[in-house]
N, C-alpha and C positions, 0 to 999 in steps of 0.2 A: 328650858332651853337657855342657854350662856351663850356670848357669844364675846368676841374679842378684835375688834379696830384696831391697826393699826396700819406703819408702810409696809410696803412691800419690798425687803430688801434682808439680802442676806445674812444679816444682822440679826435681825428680827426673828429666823427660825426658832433660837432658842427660847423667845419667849412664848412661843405659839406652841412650842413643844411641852414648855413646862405650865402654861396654861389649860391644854389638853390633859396633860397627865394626873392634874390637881381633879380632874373631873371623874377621869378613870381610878386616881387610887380610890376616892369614895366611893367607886361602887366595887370594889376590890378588885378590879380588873386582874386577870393572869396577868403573871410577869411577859410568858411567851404572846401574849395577843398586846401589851404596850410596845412591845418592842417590832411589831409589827406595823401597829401605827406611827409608833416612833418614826419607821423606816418610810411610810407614805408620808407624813407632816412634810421630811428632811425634802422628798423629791417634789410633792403636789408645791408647799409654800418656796422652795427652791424653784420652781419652774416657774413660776408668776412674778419674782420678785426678777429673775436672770430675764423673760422675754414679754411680763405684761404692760408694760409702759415702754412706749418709744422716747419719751422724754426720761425716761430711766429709771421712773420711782412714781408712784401711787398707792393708794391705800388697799387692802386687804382686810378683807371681815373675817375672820374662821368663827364657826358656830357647832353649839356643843349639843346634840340631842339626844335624849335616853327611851326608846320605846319599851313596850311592855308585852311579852306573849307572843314569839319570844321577847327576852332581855337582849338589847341590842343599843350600839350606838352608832348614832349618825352624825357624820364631823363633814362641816358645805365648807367649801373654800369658795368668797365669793370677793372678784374684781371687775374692775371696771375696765379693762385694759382691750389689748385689740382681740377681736373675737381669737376661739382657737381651740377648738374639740379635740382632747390628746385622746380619747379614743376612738377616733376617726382611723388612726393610723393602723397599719398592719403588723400585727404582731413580728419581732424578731425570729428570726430562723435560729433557736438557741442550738440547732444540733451542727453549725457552721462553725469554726473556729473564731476566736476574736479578733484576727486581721483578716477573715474573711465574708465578717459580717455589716449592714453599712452604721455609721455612727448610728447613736439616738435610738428612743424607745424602748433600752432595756428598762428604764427603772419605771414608766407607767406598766409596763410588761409584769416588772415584780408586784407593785399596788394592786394590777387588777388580779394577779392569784394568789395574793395575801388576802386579801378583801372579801365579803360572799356578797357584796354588790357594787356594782361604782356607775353613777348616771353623770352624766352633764347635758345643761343645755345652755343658749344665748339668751337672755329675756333682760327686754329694758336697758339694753348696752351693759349688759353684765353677763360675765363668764358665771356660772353659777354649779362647782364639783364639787357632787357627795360621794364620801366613803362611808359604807354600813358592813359593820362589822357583829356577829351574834356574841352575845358573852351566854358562858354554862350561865343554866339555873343553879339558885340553890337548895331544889330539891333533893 
């Protein structure tokens, strides 16, 4: 397990993104599954940095983990910010048109069916979301 400190702030996605991806090209990640995480880093560290601190800015941990049986990765987004379960929410109505839909929620919508698991909980005044993603064997 790796894991990566720093603010939380817009700034910042690209290093959490190129920190992630140093993790996946050694384990030769598909192109099509980085670019999917790719796309949850941009929204999950995008969402904590835009509404976890009222004072405007705090730290972020992203953490890197490699299971075995299957091959899988698990990437925690963890802040300290004000509590806030984004999959508490109700899925988008995608079959509405886009000025007939209400703002927000499409891009955890994308994560959680890009993803084959996504948990959060509050513990210890920490937001604490994981994304688990399966990578193919190399059988």
């Amino acid at each position: 397990m790796e894991e990566l400190t720093t603010k939380a702030t817009i700034e910042n996605i690209t290093a959490v993104t190129e920190f992630v991806r140093g993790k996946l090209d050694a384990l030769n990640c598909p192109r099509r599954i980085k670019v999917q995480i790719d796309i949850a880093i941009d929204e999950l560290f995008g969402n904590i940095a835009r509404y976890a601190y009222a004072s405007g800015e705090g730290p972020a941990t992203v953490r890197v983990e490699v299971k075995q049986h299957p091959t899988s990765v698990v990437i925690t987004f963890i802040d300290h910010g004000v509590p806030f379960d984004p999959l508490a929410s109700a899925d988008p109505d995608i079959t509405l048109s886009a000025q007939a839909r209400r703002i927000g929620g499409l891009g955890i919508f994308m994560v959680k069916k890009s993803m084959d698991d996504i948990t959060y909980e509050y513990k210890d005044g920490m937001n604490i979301l994981s994304i688990h993603k399966h990578l193919p064997s190399d059988d």
